[in-house]
C-alpha positions as CSV (number, residue, x, y, z in Angstrom):
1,X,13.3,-8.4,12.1
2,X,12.5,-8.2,8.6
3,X,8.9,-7.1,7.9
4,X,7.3,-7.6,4.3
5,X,4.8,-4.8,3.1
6,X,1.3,-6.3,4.7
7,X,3.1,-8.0,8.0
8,X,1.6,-6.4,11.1
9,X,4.5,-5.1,13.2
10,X,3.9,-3.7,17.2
11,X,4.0,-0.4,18.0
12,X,6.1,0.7,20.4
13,X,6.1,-2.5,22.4
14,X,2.5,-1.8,23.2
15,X,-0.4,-3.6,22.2
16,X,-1.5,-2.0,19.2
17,X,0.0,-3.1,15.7
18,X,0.1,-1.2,12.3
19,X,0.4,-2.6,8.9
20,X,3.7,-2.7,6.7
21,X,3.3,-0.5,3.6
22,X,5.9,-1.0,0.8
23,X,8.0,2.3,-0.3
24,X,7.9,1.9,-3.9
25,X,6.0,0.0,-6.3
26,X,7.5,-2.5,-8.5
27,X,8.6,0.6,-11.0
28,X,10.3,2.6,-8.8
29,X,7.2,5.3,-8.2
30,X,7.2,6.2,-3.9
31,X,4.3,5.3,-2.3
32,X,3.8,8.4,-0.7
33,X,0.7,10.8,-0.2
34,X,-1.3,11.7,-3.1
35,X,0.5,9.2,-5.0
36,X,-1.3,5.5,-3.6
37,X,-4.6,4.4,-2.9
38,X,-4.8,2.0,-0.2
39,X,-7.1,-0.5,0.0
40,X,-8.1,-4.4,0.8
41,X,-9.5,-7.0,-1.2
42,X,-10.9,-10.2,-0.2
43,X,-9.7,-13.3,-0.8
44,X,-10.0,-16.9,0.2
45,X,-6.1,-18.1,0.3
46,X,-5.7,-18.3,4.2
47,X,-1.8,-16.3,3.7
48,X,-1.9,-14.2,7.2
49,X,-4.5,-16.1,8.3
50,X,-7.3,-13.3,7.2
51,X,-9.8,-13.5,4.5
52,X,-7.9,-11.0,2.4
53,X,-5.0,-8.3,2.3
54,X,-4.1,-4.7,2.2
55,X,-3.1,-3.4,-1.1
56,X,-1.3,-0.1,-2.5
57,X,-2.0,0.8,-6.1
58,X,0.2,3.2,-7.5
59,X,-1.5,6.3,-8.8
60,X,1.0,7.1,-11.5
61,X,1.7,3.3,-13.6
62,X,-1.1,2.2,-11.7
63,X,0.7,-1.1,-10.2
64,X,-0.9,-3.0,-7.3
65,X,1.1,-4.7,-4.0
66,X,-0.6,-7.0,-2.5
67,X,0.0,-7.7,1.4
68,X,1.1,-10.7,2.6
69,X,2.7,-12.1,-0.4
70,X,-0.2,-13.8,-1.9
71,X,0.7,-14.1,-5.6
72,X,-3.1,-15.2,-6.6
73,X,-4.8,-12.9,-9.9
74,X,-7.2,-10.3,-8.3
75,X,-9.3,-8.2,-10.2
76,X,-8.5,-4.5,-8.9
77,X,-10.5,-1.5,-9.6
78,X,-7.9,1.3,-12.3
79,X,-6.0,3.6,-9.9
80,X,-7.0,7.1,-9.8
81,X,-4.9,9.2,-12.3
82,X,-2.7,11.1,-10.4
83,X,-3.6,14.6,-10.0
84,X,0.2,16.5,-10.4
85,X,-1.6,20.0,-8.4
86,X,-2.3,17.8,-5.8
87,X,1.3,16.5,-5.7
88,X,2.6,20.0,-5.7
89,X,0.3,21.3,-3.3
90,X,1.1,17.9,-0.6
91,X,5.3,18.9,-1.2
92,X,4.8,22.5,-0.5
93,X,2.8,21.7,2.7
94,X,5.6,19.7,4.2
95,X,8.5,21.9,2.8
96,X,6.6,25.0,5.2
């Protein structure tokens, strides 16, 4: 099954779900630690039947996905400039 970034998918056939995070952001940038700041915002639409959605704001364009496809305008907060010691420091940690 196809999930989009924001769809809840089960875990493990158990009763617990997680959310779907995207990989990228529309530029190309990964999504990975150090590099996105996750976060919801509220919002009215009814899309996933919730009163708002995840989002993953790239830390190096600063480009926001929004969960469950909802293509209203929300106002987001700037990402936080990405910190390039922090990056190195995170890739040296799991190339030990």
């Amino acid at each position: 099954m196809g999930y989009r970034p924001g769809d809840l998918r089960p875990v493990n056939g158990g009763p617990f779900v997680a959310v779907v995070a995207p990989r990228h952001c529309r530029n190309g940038h990964p999504l990975t630690p150090y590099r996105v700041h996750v976060g919801y915002t509220l919002c009215d639409c009814g899309q996933g039947g919730t009163r708002g959605h995840h989002t993953w704001n790239c830390r190096e364009c600063g480009d926001t996905t929004v969960g469950d496809g909802c293509t209203r305008e929300h106002e987001f907060p700037p990402a936080w400039p990405v910190q390039r010691d922090e990056i190195r420091a995170y890739e040296r940690q799991q190339n030990r």
